[in-house]
N, C-alpha and C positions, 0 to 999 in steps of 0.2 A: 504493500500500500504506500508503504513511504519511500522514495530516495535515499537511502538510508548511505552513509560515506561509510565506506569499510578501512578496515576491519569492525567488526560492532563486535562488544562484548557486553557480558552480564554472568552473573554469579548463577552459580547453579539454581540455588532456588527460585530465581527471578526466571524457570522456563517458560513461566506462562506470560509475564507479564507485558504492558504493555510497555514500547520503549522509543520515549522521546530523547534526541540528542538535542542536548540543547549546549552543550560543547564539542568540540573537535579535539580528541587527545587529550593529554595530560604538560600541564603544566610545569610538572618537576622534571619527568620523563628519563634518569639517570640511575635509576635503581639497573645494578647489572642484571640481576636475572629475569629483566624485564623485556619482554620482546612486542607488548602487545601494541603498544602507541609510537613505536620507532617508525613509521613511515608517514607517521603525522604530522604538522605542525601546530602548535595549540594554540584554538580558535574560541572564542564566542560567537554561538550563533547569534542572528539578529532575529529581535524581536517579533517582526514579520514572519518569516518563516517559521519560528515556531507556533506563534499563534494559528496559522495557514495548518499547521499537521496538528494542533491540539481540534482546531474544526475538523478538518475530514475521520477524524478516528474518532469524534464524537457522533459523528453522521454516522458511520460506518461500524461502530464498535460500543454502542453504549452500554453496555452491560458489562464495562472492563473492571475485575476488582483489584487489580494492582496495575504499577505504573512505576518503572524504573527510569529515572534520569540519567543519559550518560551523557560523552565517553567518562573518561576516568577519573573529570577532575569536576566533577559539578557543583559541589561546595564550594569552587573557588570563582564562582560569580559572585557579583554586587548583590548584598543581601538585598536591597531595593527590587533587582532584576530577578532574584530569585523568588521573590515573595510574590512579583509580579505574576508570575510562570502558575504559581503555585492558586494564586487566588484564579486565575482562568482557568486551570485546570477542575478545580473540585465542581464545581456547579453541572459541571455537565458530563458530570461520569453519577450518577446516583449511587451506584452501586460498590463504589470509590472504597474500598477496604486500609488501601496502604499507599502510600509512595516514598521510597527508598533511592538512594544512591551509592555510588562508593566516596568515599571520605579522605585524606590522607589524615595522618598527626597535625602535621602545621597547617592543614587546614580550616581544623577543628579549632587549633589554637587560634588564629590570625581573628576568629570571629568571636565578638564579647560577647559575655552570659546571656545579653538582652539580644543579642542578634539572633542566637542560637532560639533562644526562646521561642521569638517572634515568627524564625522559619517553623518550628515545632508546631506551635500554633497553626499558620498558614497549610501545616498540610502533611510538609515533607517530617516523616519520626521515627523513621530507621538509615544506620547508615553502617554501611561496608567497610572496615579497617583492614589495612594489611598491616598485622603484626609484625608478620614474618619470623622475626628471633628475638628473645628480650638482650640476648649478649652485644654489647654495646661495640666487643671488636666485629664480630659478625658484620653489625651492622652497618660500620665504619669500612669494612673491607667491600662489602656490594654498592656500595654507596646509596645508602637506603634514605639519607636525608634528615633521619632523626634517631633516637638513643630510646634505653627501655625506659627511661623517667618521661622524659615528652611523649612517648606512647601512651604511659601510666595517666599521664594528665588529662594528656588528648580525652580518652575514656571515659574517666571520671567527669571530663568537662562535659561530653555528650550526656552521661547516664543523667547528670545535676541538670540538665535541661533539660528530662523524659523520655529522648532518643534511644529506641531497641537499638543493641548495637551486635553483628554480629564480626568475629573478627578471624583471620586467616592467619597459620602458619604455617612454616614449609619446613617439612622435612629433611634431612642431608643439607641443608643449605651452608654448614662448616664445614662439610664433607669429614671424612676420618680423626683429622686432626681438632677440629674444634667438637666433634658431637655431642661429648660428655658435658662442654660449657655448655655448646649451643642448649642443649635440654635441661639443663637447671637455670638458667637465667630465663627462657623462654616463661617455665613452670614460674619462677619467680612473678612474672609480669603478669601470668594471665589469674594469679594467686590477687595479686594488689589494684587489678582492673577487674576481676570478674564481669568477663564479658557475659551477654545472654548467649550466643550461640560462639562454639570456636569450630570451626575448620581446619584439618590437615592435609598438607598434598605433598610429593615428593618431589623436590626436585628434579627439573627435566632442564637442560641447557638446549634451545632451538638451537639451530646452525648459524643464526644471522645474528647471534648474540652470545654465541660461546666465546670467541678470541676477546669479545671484551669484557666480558665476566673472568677469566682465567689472567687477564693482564690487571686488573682492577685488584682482583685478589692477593696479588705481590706477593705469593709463593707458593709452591707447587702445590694443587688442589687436586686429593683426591675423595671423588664419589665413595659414598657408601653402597654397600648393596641390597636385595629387599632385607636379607637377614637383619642386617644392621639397620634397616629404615624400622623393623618390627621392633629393634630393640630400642631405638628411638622414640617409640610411640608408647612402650611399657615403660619405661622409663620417666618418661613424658604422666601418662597417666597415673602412677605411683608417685609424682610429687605435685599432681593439682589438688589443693584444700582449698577451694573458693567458700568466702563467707556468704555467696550467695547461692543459688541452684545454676549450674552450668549445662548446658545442652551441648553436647560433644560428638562431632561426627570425620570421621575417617575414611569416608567412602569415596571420595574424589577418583578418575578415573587414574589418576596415575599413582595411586596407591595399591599397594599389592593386596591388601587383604581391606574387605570392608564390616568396621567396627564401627559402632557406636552406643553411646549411652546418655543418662545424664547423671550430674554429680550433683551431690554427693552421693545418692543410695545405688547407681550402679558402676561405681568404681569398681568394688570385688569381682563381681561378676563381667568387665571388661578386663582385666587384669588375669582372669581365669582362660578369657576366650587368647587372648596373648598370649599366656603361656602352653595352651594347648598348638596354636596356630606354630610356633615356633619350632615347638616338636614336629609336626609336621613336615615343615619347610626342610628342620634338619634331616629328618629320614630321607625326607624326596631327593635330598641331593644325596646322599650317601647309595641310594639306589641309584641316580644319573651315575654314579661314580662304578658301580658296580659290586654294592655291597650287602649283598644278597642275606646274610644276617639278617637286614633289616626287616625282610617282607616279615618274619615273626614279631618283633617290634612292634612292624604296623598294625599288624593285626591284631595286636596285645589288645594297641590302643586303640585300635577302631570300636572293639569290644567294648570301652570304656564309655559311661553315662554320659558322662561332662561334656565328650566329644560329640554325641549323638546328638544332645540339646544344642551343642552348637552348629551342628552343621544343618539343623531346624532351624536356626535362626537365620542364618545365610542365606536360606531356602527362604525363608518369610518375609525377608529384607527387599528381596530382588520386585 
C-alpha cells in the first residue's frame, strides 16, 4: 500500500503491525554490529507525506490495532512533530491498541521528563531499546554510543514516564574472550532497569559489516559457538533477580534453541530446560564425532521426564 524506502525493519512482535516511516534511518548509525541503516542517510520525513499515508491506511485499514513508527530513530524527532504524528494518528484508527517504536539511550535521555510524558500521553507508550551488553568495554569496542549506566537511566527514565519498555541483547557479542564479563554486567543492567520484556539473539556479522566490526574491535575476535551461546544464556538467566516481573524470551531466529519464560517464578524451570538442552547439544556432537557410547546416553536421557516435558514444550511453542 505504501512506498515504503527499504530496507524496512521492525521487531518481531511488531508482525502484524501497522508501519509508518516517519524517519529514514538512524541517526547514530555506528554501532558495529549494525548493518541495518548502513545504506541510508538519516532523514525526517515531511509532514505531508506522512499525513498522505496516515489517510490512505485509514481508508484502507481501519481496524488496525497497533502501529509501529520507524526507521530506527523515531524518538529523535521534535517532540512538537512527534506529538503532531501522534495526535493525527489516534482518531482515526478506533481500534488503536498500541503504538510503539524503537528508542536508542541518548534518545531517551536528550528528551525531558515533560517531553516524555506528553509523547506518553499523545499516544506513542512503548519503546524498543537495544541493550545489547551492560559491559561498558563491550560497549566501547562496537561503538554502541552509550555505557551500562546511561542505559540504566535511559530505562528508568522511560519506565518514570509509563513507557512499556521492551529491550534487546545479543549474545557472543564479546565473542570468547569477553563472554564471562559480557554476561554478568549485561545480568547486572537488566537487574537495575528491569525491563518488561528482554530479548536474546546471537550474534551474526553480515558480510557488508564484518571488516568493520573486526577493525572497531582492536583485537582478535573470536565467535562463540551454539554451545557456548547456550552457556551464555544459562549463565545469563542464573544471575537475573529483577525487582520486578520480567518477560524473557530467546526464540529469535538466530538462536539455537528457543526458550523462554518469565521471572521470577520460571527461572528454575528455564534453567532446567538449559541444562537439559546442553546435554543434548553435547551428545549430538560426540555422535557427529563418532562416539557411538553415546546413543546409550541418549537414550538414558531420552527416557528421562524432564526431557519429555521439554521437548512438549518446544512442541507447544512452535
Amino acid at each position: 500500500m505504501f512506498d515504503y524506502d527499504y530496507p524496512l525493519y521492525r521487531p518481531p512482535s511488531e508482525a502484524k503491525s501497522l508501519i509508518f516511516q516517519v524517519t529514514l534511518g538512524c541517526s547514530f548509525n555506528k554501532c558495529s554490529y549494525c548493518n541495518m541503516y548502513r545504506s541510508k542517510e538519516y532523514s525526517e520525513r515531511p509532514w505531508e507525506e506522512i499525513k498522505m499515508e496516515i489517510d490512505l491506511a485509514a481508508r484502507h485499514m481501519p481496524g488496525t490495532t497497533r502501529i509501529f513508527l520507524a526507521d530506527g530513530d523515531a524518538l529523535n524527532l521534535p517532540t512538537d512533530k512527534m506529538i503532531q504524528i501522534l495526535d493525527y494518528i489516534r482518531p482515526r484508527f478506533p481500534n488503536l491498541e498500541r503504538i510503539s517504536c524503537y528508542a536508542m539511550p541518548q534518545n531517551i535521555l536528550k528528551k525531558s521528563p515533560e517531553e516524555l510524558q506528553k509523547i506518553y500521553a499523545a499516544g506513542l507508550t512503548m519503546f524498543y531499546i537495544g541493550i545489547e551488553s551492560g559491559s561498558d568495554t563491550i560497549l566501547k569496542k562496537v561503538t554502541k554510543g552509550a555505557t551500562g549506566q546511561t542505559i540504566i537511566k535511559s530505562c528508568q527514565k522511560a519506565k518514570d514516564a509509563g513507557y512499556t519498555i521492551s529491550c534487546m541483547i545479543i549474545l557472543g557479542l564479546g565473542g570468547k574472550t569477553y563472554s564471562e564479563n559480557h554476561i554478568e554486567e549485561t545480568a547486572k543492567v537488566l537487574n537495575e532497569s528491569a525491563p518488561h520484556y528482554v530479548g536474546a539473539l546471537t550474534l551474526h556479522l553480515e558480510d557488508g559489516i564484518r571488516d568493520e566490526f573486526l577493525t572497531k574491535f582492536k583485537e582478535p575476535f573470536v565467535p562463540i559457538d551454539d554451545s557456548e551461546a547456550l552457556a551464555e544464556l544459562e549463565l545469563l538467566v542464573s544471575k537475573i533477580e529483577p525487582a520486578t516481573q520480567v518477560v524473557f524470551r530467546a526464540n529469535h531466529g538466530s538462536n539455537a534453541y528457543p526458550i523462554g519464560g518469565t521471572f521470577p517464578q520460571d527461572k528454575q524451570s528455564m534453567l532446567e530446560k538449559y541444562h537439559i538442552s546442553s546435554h543434548i547439544l553435547n551428545f549430538a556432537g560426540q555422535l557427529a564425532l563418532g562416539d557411538f557410547e553415546s546413543n546409550t546416553k541418549l537414550n538414558q536421557l531420552a527416557s528421562d521426564q524432564n526431557l519429555k516435558s521439554f521437548c512438549a514444550s518446544l512442541v507447544g511453542s512452535k
